[in-house]
N, C-alpha and C positions, 0 to 999 in steps of 0.2 A: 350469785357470785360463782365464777367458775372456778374448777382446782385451779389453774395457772394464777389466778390473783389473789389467791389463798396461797400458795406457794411465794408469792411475791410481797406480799404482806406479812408472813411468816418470819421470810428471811430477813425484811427491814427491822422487824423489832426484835429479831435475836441480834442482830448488830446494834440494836438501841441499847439492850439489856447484855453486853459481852460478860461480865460476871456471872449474871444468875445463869445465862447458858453455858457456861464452864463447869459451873459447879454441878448444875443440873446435869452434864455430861460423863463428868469426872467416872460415879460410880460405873455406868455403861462402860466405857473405854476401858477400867481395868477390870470387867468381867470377860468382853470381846476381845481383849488383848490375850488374857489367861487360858482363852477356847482357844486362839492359836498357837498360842504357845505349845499348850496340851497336843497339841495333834503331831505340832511338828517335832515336839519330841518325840513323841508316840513312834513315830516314822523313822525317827535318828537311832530311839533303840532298838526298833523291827531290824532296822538295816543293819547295826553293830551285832546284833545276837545272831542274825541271818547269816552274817557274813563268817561268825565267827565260830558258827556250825558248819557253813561251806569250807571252812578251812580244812576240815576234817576228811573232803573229800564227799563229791555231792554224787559217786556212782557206786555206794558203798551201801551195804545193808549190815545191822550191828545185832549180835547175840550177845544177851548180861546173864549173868544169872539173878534169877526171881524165888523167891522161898514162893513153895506150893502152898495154895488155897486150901484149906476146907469147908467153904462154904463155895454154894452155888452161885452162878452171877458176875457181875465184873469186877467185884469189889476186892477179887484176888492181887491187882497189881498194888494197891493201894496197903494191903496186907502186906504186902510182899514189903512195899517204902519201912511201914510201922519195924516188922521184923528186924532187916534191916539196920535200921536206924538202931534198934535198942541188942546187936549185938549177936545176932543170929548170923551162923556163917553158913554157906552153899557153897560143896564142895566138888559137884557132881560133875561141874562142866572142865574137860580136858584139852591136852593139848590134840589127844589123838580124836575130839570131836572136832576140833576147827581143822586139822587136813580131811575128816570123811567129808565135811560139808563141802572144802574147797573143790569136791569131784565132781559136785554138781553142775549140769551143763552151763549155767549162766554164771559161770563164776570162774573169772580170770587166776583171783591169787587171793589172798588174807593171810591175816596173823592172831595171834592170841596176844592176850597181856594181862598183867597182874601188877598189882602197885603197891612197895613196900616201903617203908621209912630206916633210916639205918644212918649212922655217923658215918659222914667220910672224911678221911684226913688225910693229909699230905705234909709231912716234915711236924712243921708245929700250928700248922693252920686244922681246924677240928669243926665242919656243918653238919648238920643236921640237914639229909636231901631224901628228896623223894627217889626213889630206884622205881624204873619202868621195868619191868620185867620184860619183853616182846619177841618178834618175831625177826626173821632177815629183810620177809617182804615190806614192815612197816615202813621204811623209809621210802618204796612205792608208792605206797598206798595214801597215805596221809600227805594229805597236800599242802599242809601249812610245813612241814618238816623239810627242811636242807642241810648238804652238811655244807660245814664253811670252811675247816679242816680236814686232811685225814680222811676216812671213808666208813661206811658204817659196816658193824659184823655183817657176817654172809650165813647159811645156813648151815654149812659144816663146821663153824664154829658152835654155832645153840645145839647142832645133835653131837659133838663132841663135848659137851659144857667147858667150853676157853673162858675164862677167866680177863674178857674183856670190854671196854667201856668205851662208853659216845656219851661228851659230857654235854650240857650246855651252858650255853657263851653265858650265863652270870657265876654258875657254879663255875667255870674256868677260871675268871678275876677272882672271884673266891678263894680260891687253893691256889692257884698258882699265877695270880697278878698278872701281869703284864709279860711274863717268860711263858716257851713252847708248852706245850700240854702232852705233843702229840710225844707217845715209848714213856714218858712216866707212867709211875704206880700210883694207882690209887687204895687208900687200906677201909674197906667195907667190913664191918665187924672184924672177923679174923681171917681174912682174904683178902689178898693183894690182886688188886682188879689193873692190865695195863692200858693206856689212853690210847686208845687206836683213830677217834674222832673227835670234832669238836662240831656241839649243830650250830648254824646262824641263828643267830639272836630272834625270837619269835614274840616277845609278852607273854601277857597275862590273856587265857584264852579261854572261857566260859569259868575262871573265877581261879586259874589255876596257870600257875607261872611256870612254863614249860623253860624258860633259859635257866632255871635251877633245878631240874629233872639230870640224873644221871639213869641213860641206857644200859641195858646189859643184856645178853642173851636172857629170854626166857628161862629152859631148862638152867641153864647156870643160876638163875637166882632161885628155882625152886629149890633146886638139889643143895645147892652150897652155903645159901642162907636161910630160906626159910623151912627147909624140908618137908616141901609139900608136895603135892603133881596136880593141884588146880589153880584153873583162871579166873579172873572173873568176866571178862569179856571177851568178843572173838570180833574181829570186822571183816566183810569180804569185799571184793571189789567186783562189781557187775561187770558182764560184757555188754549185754542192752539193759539199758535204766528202764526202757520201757516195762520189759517184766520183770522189775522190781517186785513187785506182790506178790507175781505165781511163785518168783523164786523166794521170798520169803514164806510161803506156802509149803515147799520145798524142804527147807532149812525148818520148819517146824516136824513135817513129816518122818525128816531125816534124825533128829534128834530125841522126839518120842517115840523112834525105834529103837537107838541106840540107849535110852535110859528104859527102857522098856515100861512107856507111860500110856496108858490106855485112854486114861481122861483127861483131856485137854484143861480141865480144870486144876488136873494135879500136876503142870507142868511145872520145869525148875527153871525155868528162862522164860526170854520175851526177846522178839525178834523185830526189829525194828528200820521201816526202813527211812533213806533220809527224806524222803519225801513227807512220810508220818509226822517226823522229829519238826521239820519246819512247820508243817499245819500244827500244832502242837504249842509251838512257840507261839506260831502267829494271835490264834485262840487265846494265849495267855497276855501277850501285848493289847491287843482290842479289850479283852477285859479292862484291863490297867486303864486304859485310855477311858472308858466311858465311866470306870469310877471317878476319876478324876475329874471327868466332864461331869458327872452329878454333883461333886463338890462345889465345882465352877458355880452350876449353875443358883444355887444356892447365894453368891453375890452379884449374879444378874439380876435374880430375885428383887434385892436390897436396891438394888441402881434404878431397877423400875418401880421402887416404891418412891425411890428421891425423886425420878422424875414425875409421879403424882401429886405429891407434897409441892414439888416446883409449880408444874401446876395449877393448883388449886390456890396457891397465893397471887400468880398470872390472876387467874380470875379474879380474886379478891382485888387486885390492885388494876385492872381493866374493867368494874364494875360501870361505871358511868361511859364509858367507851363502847359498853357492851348495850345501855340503855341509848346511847345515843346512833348507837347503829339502827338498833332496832324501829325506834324511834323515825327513822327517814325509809324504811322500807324491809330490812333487814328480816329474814326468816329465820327459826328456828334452824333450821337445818343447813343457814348459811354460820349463823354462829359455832353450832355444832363441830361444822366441815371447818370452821377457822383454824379450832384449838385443836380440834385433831390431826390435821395436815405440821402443825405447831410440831406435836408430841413426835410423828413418824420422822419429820425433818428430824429433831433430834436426834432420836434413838438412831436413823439411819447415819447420819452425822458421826455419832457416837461408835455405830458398826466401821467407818473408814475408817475412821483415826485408831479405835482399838486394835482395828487389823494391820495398820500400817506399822504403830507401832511392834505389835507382837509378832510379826513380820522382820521388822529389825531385830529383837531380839533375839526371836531363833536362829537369826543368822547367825548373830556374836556368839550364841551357844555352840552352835556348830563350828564355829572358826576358833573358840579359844579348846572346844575337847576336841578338834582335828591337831592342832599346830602348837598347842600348849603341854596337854595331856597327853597325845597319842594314841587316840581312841578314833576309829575308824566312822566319824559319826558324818553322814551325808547328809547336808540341809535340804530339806523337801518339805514342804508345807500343801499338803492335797489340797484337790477342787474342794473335798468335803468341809473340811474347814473354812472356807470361805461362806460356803451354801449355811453352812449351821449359826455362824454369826451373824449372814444378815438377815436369817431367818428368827434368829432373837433378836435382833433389832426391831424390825420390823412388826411381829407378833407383840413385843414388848411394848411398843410404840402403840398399837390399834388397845393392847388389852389396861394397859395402865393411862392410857390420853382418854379415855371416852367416858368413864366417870366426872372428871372434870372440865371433860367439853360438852356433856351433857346438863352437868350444874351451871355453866355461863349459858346453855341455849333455853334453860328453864328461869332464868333471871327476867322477872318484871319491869319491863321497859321503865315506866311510872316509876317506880320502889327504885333503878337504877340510875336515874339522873336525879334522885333525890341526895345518892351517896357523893359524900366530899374527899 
């Protein structure tokens, strides 16, 4: 019997049996549907977190402050996170280290910034907003930032500390509804901050809602609210991206001088560039994605054990079919290639439809968190996702069919047309 009449024979009695080959399918279709699903989300939040780092400006390299290691090794950044987190402040980084960096020859412009929380009120309206502390340049630099009113401070404002503010469009509606914004007062603790801008409406952008961020010069918020003279951040803006690295190289050089640090281990920062930040991400997305695909795989599993169970009752219920083959000439290894050609039809069957479905699905994902939610999610579904589906298909098909196409080519022709 050649494949082609095993392929033909195959497909008449799964048309004979439309049930038990639905059922038998079922599991398959929603494991291969779940693998694409996996992927092309995997790609929808590569894209959204990607994009939503590009916003930031993709020719930029960024200085945080890092609390210093004491131990050898790289386990200092991760120290640094712990610190950090439980309340540890770094106070070393200035404003007068983010202009010696900006001297460095690949570097067009940067800002410093610092991020405080404070009430702001206006009349009888009273939030709770986040205060940016920054520079003149940021409104340069960062590329998701516009103004939509008004104009943003200049730099003689932040070295004279003026006393004024660039709000954003939700903190706008917040305090002052639907009327100007622009020459009111805003009262920050006990300073009256005046509305010189207003930015366009931007979201929520790596977990932090910048349309309720109120701007202020830098120095003005150290000196007048918080009284401090440190940042935590510094960004600069490249001239060539290309040497991004040396000029991070640069900016390491330049700052373990000015703190005068001898061991790069006992550094109070980390210099980052965007380049880094996206490989970074990316690493963290692929993780995500193949965890998930181990889950998946876990009810592919399942699906190819129904389809053995499926199976083995085929055989059970073709036993005299299987004696009556054999019986007029039929070979082992024609029985064999029957049930197994049987199994891969399936499974592969099972790979279309699970794809096609999960194909549709990730579309409607990407259409209701594009035009529903407002989430910048682009439908994409890689080659690789296709290749991995009907690669379990298939594998699924040869390694759970040959058990039980083995068991009908081992059936006693005799002993098989004896069954009723």
């Amino acid at each position: 019997m050649t494949i082609l009449s095993s392929i033909k024979t195959s497909l008449k009695l799964m048309r004979a049996n439309k049930m038990r080959t639905v059922l038998t399918l079922l599991g398959l279709v929603i494991g291969i549907m779940t693998v694409i699903i996996v992927y092309s989300a995997g790609e929808g939040i590569r894209g959204l977190v990607l994009g939503q780092v590009e916003s930031f400006g993709t020719d930029t390299v960024i200085t945080e402050i890092k609390v210093p290691s004491n131990k050898t090794g790289s386990a200092g950044d991760n120290q640094s996170g712990n610190a950090q987190a439980s309340g540890v402040q770094v106070t070393t980084m200035t404003v007068d280290d983010m202009e010696a960096v900006k001297k460095l020859p690949n570097l067009i412009s940067g800002y410093g910034a610092v991020l405080s929380q404070e009430q702001a009120s206006y009349g009888n309206e009273l939030r709770r907003a986040f205060i940016l502390g920054t520079s003149a340049a940021y409104i340069d630099i960062d590329a998701g930032s516009t103004i939509a009113e008004g104009r943003f401070f200049t730099e003689a404002e932040d070295k004279s500390l003026s006393p004024v503010a660039v709000i954003g469009q939700g903190m706008k509606e917040k305090l002052f509804g639907d009327s100007d914004a622009i020459g009111k007062s805003v009262k920050l603790r006990n300073e009256r901050f005046t509305v010189i801008g207003v930015m366009a409406p931007r979201g929520a952008v790596m977990f932090m809602n910048f349309d309720d961020y109120i701007y202020v010069p830098i120095r003005t918020l150290q000196k007048k609210l918080m009284g401090t003279d440190y940042i935590s951040y510094m960004v600069h803006q490249l001239a060539d991206v290309k040497g991004a690295a040396a000029t991070a190289e640069d900016i390491k050089y330049t700052m373990r001088e000015r703190h005068e640090i001898t061991d790069p281990i006992k550094d109070d920062f980390r210099v980052t560039t965007m380049e880094e930040s996206m490989a970074t991400l990316d690493t963290i997305t692929n993780a995500l994605t193949f965890l998930l695909l181990a889950i998946v795989a876990i009810s592919l599993v399942v699906g190819g054990v129904g389809i053995m169970n499926i199976m083995y009752v085929a055989v059970t219920e073709r036993t005299m079919e299987i004696g009556l083959r054999k019986a007029v000439g039929a070979t082992r290894g024609d029985i064999l290639k029957q049930f197994l050609v049987e199994a891969v039809l399936i499974t592969l069957l099972g790979g279309i439809v699970g794809s096609a479905i999960g194909t549709l699905i990730s579309f409607l994902i990407s259409f209701v968190a594009k035009n529903f939610l407002g989430f910048n999610w682009v439908f994409a579904v890689p080659l690789q996702a296709y290749v991995v589906a009907f690669t379990f298909s298939l594998v699924f098909g040869v390694v759970f069919g040959v058990t039980p196409a083995r068991a009908a080519a081992k059936l006693d022709p005799i002993e098989a047309l004896r069954t009723e």
